[in-house]
C-alpha positions in Angstrom: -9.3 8.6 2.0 -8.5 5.2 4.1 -5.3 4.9 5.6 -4.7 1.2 3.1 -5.6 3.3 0.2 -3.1 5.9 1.2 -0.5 3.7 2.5 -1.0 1.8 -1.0 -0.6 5.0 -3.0 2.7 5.7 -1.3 4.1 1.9 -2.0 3.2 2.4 -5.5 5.1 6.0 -5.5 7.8 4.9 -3.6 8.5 2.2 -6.5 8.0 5.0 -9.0 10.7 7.4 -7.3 13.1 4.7 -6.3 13.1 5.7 -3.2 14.3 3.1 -0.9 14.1 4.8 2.3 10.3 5.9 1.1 9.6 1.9 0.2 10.7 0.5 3.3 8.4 2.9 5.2 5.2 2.9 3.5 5.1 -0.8 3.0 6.3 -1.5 7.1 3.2 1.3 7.9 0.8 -0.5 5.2 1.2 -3.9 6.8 1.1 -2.1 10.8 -2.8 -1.3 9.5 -3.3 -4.7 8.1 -2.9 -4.2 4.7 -2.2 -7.6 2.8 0.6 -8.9 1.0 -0.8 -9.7 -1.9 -2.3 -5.5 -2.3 1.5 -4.5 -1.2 2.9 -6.9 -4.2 0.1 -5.5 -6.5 0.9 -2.0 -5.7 4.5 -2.3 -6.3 3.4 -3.9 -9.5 1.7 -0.2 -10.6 5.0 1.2 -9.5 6.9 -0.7 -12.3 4.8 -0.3 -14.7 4.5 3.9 -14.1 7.8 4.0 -13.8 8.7 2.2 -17.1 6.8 4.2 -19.0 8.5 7.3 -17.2 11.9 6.0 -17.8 11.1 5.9 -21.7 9.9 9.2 -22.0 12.9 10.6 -20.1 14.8 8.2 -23.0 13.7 10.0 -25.3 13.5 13.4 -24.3 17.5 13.0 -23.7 17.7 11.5 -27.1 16.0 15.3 -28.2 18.4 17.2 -26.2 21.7 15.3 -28.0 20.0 16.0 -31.3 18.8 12.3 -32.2 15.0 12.8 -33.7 12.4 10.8 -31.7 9.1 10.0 -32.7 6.8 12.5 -30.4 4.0 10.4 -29.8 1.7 10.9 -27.0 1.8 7.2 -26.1 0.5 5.5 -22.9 2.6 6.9 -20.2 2.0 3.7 -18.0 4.1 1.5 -20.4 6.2 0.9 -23.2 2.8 0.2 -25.5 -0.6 0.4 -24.9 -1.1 -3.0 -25.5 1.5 -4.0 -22.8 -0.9 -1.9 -20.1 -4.4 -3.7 -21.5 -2.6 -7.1 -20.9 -1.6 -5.9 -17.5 -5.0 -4.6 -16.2 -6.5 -7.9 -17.5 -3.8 -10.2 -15.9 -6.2 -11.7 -13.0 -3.2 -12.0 -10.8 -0.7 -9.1 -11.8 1.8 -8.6 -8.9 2.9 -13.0 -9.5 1.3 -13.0 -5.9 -1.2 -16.2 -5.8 
């Protein structure tokens, strides 16, 4: 694997983790081996959207463990809906970057 694609993969994880320390590294090392802004901004865009869906799923599983019923879908884990992660993919300019 390239050094941009893994670079790009830890930008994108760093996001998910919320891992300042990690962010600020991976991005400073992406753009040291050229990578461009605009694939930074778009992989910090996958961040979010990962992360969202984690942060719903942890939602609900705490709603579980306080007794509250949840609905135990097996829904997109990228996002709130499935819908929400079509129109994402399709965006032609998803990290707002252009």
């Amino acid at each position: 694997m390239e050094d941009k694609v893994k670079l790009l993969i830890a930008v994108g994880a760093a996001v998910t983790a919320n891992c300042q320390p990690c962010l600020k590294t991976a991005v400073s090392q992406a753009q040291l081996v050229g990578v461009e802004k605009k694939e930074i901004l778009e992989a910090i865009a996958i961040g979010r959207v990962v992360r969202k869906g984690a942060f719903g799923k942890m939602d609900k599983f705490a709603s579980t463990l306080t007794g509250k019923d949840v609905d135990s879908s097996d829904e997109c884990p990228f996002g709130s809906t499935e819908e929400e992660v079509k129109e994402w993919v399709e965006q032609d300019d998803q990290c707002g970057c252009s």
